[in-house]
KOLGUSE-648162 format. One record per residue: residue in three letters; x, y, z of N, C-alpha, C in turn. Coordinates in steps of 0.05 Angstrom, whole numbers. Layout:
<lovos>
[lovo "ALA",[X,Y,Z],[X,Y,Z],[X,Y,Z]],
...
</lovos>
This chain:
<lovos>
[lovo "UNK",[395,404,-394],[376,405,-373],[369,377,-363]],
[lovo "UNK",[373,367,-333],[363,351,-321],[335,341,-314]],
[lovo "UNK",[321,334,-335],[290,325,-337],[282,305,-310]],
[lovo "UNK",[302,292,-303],[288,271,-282],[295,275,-258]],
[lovo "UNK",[269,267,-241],[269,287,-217],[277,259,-199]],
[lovo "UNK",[282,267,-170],[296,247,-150],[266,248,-128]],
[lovo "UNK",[255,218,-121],[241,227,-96],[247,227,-75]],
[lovo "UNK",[242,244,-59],[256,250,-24],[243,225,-8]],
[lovo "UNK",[250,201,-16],[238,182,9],[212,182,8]],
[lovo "UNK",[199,187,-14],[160,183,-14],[157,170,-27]],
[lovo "UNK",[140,150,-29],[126,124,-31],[91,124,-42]],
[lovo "UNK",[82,117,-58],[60,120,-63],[40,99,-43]],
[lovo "UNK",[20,121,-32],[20,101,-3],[-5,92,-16]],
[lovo "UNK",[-10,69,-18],[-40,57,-22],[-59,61,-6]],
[lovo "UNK",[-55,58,19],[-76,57,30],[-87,93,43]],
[lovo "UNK",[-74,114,36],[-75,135,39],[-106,143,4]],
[lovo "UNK",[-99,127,-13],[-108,131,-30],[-147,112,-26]],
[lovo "UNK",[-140,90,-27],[-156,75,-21],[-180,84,8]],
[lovo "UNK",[-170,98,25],[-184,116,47],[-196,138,33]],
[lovo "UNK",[-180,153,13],[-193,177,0],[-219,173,-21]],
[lovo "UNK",[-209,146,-33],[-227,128,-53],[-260,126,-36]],
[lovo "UNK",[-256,120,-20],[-278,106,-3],[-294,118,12]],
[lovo "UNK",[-276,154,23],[-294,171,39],[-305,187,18]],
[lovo "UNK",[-291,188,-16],[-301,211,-34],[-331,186,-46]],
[lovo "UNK",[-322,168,-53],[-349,161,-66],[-366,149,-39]],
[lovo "UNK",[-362,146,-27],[-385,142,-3],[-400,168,7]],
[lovo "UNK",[-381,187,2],[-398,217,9],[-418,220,-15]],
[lovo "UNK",[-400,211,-44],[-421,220,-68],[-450,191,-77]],
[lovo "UNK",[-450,177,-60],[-479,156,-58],[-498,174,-49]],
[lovo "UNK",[-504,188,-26],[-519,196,-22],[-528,222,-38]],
[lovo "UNK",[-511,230,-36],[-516,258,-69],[-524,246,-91]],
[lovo "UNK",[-512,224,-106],[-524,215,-125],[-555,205,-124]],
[lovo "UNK",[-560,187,-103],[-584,180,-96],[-605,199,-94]],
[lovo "UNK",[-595,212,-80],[-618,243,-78],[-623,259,-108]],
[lovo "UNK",[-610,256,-115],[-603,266,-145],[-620,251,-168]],
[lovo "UNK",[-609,221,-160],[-631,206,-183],[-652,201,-181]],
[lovo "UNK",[-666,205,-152],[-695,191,-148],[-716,218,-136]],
[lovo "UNK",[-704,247,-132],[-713,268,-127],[-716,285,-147]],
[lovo "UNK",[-693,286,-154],[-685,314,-174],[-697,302,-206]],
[lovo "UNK",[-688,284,-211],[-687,276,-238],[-710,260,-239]],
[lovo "UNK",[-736,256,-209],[-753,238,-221],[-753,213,-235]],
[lovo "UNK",[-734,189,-225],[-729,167,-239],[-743,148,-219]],
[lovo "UNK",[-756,133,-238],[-775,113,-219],[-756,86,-226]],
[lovo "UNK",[-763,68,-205],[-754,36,-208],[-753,25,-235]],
[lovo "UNK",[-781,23,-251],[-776,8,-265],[-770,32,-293]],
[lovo "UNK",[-764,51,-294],[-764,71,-310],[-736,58,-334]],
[lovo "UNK",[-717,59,-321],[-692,45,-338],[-662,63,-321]],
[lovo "UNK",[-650,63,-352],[-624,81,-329],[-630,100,-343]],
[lovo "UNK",[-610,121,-322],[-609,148,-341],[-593,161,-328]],
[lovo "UNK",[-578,190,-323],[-548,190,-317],[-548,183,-291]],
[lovo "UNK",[-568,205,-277],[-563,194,-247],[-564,171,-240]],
[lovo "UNK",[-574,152,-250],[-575,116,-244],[-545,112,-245]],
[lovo "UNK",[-534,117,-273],[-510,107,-281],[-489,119,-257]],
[lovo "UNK",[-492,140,-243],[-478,154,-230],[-468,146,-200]],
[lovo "UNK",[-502,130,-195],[-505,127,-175],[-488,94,-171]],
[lovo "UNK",[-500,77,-192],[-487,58,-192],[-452,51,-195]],
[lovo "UNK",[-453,78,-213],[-421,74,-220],[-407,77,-186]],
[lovo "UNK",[-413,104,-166],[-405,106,-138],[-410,79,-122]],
[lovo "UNK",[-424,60,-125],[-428,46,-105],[-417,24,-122]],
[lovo "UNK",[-409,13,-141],[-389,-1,-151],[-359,6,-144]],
[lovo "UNK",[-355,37,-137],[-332,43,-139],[-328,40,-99]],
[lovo "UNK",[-351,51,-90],[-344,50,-63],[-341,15,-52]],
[lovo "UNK",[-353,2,-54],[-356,-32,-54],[-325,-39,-61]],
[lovo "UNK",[-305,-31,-75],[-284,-33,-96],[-258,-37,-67]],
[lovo "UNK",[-265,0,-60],[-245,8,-47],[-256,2,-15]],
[lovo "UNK",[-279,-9,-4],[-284,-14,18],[-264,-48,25]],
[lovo "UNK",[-269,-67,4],[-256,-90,-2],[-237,-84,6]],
[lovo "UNK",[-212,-76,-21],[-194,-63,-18],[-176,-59,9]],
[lovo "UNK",[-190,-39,21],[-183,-33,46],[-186,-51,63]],
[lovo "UNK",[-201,-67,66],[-208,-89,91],[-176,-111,73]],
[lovo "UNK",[-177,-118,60],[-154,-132,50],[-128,-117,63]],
[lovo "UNK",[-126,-95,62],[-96,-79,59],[-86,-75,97]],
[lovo "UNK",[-112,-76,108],[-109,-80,138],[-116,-87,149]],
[lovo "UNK",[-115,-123,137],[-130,-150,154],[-123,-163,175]],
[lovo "UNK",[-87,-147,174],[-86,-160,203],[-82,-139,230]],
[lovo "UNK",[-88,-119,223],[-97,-94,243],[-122,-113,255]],
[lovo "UNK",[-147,-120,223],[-166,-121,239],[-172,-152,252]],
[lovo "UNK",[-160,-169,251],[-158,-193,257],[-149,-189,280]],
[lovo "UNK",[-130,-174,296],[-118,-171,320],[-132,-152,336]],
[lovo "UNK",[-144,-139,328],[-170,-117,342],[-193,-136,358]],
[lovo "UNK",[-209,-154,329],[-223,-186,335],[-225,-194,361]],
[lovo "UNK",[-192,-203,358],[-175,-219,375],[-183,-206,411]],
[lovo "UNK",[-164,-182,409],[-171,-162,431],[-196,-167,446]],
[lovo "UNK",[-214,-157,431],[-243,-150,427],[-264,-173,451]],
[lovo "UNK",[-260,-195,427],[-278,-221,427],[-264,-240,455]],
[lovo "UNK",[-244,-229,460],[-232,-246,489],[-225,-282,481]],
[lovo "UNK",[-216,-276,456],[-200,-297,439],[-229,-317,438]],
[lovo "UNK",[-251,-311,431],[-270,-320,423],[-276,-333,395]],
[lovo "UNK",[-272,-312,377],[-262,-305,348],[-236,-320,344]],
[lovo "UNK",[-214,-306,344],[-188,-319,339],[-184,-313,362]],
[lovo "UNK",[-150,-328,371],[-146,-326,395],[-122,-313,393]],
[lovo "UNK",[-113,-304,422],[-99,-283,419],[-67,-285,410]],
[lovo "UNK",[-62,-311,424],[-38,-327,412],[-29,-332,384]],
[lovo "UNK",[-52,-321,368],[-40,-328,343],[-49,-315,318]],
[lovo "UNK",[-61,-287,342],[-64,-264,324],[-40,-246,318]],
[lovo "UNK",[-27,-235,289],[-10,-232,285],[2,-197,293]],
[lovo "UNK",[12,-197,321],[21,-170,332],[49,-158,317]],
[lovo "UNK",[54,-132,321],[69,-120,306],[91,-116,322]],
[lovo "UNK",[115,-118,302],[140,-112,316],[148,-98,336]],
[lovo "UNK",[159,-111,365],[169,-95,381],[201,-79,389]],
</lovos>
């Protein structure tokens, strides 16, 4: 039996992942938040307790993959800038456009 499989041309896309990273724990901040300071009654100076840990762990993780992402399509957004700002910002000459 042939155990190893062949991939059809698919690629593990990072930034497909890193988008998913960022809209799932950015959706779960505000759930957590509501969670730790409503539901569970946790005051400021109280300490941690899960929902703290929860909350913090999502917004460590969202901060992560927001980075992340601004890194992985810096020069999308450097050339948007460019567009944008009327070569104010960078200029347009030497914002880096994509293959024609």
């Amino acid at each position: 039996m042939n155990t190893s499989r062949k991939h059809a041309g698919r690629r593990f896309n990072r930034r497909a992942v890193v988008a998913l990273g960022a809209t799932v724990t950015g959706l779960a901040l505000p759930v957590s938040g509501f969670a730790d300071h409503v539901l569970l009654d946790s005051h400021p100076g109280a300490g941690f307790n899960a929902g703290s840990v929860t909350h913090w762990t999502c917004a460590l993780l969202f901060t992560g993959f927001v980075t992340w992402h601004v890194i992985l399509n810096r020069t999308a957004y450097r050339r948007h800038i460019a567009e944008v700002s009327g070569g104010l910002l960078f200029s347009p000459k030497t914002a880096v456009w994509p293959p024609k």
